[in-house]
N, C-alpha and C positions, 0 to 999 in steps of 0.2 A: 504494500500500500504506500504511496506517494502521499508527499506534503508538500501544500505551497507554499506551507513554511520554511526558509531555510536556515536557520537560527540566529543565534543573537550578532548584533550587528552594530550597536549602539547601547551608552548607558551615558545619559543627562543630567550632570549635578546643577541644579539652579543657585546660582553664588551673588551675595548683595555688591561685590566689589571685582570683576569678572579678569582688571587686571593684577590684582594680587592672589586673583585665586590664580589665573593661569602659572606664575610663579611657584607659588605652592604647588600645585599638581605637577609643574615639571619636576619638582626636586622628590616629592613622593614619591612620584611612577618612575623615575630620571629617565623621563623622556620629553625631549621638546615636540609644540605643538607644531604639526603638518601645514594648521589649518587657524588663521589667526587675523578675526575682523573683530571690528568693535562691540556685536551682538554676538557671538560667535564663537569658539575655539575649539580646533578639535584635535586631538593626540590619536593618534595608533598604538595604542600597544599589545605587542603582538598579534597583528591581526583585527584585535577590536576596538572600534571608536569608544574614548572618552568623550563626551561634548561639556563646554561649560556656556553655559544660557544665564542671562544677567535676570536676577528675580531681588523686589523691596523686599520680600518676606521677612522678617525678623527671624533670625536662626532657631529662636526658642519658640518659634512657633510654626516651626515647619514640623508635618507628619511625616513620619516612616512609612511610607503607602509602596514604595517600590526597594526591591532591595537586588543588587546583581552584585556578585561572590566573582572578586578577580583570584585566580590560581598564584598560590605562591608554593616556595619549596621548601619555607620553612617558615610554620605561622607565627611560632614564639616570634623571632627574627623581624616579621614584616609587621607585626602587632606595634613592635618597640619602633621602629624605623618612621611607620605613622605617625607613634606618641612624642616621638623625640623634634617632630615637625609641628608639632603642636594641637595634632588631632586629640579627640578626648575618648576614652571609655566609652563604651558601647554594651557589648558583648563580648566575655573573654571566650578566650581558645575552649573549645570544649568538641568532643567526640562523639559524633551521628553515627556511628556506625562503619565497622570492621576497622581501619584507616585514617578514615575520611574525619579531616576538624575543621571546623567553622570561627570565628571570630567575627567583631566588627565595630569597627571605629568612627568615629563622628569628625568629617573636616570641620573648619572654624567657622565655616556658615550651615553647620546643624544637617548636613549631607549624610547618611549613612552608608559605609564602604564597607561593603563585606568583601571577607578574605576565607580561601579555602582553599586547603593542603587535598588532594584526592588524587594517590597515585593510580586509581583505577580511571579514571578519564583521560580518554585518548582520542585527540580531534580528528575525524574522518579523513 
């Protein structure tokens, strides 16, 4: 059975200050953005769009409504690497099952990033 879906493609953090998020996001991800207008920015990393989208929202009053888990190889590691950048507590490292650990961090405009170690996922 075929899907016209072909998976994940994008994930959108809406940031109040778009040029000091994209800063921050380079040195998180250390990757600089591709793609960089004044509404606008977007990173590749490996393969999948980060986008950052300029939003008034007040951080403490943004919802968790969406959450997409970037792969890392070691979460302790990428948990601290976050925090040391100034992101905050979330959710620590914790175990779903055989392997597989979850975490996730809050950038400094109230963004949730999830992080997940799964040596059992392997991209087609």
């Amino acid at each position: 059975m075929s899907t016209p879906i072909l998976g994940l493609r994008t994930t959108i953090y809406k940031v109040g200050d778009i040029g000091e998020a994209k800063q921050w996001y380079a040195k998180a991800f250390q990757v600089e953005p591709y793609f960089d207008a004044p509404s606008y920015v977007g990173f590749n990393v490996a393969g999948y769009e980060l986008g950052l989208m300029g939003d008034a929202t007040p951080p403490g009053e943004k919802t968790a409504n969406v959450l997409s888990y970037w792969g890392v190889g070691d979460i302790e590691a990428a948990v601290k690497s976050f925090m040391d950048l100034g992101a905050s507590a979330d959710e620590p490292p914790a175990n779903v099952g055989g392997e597989i650990l979850v975490a996730s961090v809050k950038d400094p405009w109230g963004n949730v990033i999830g992080l997940i170690y799964n040596p059992e996922f392997k991209l087609p």
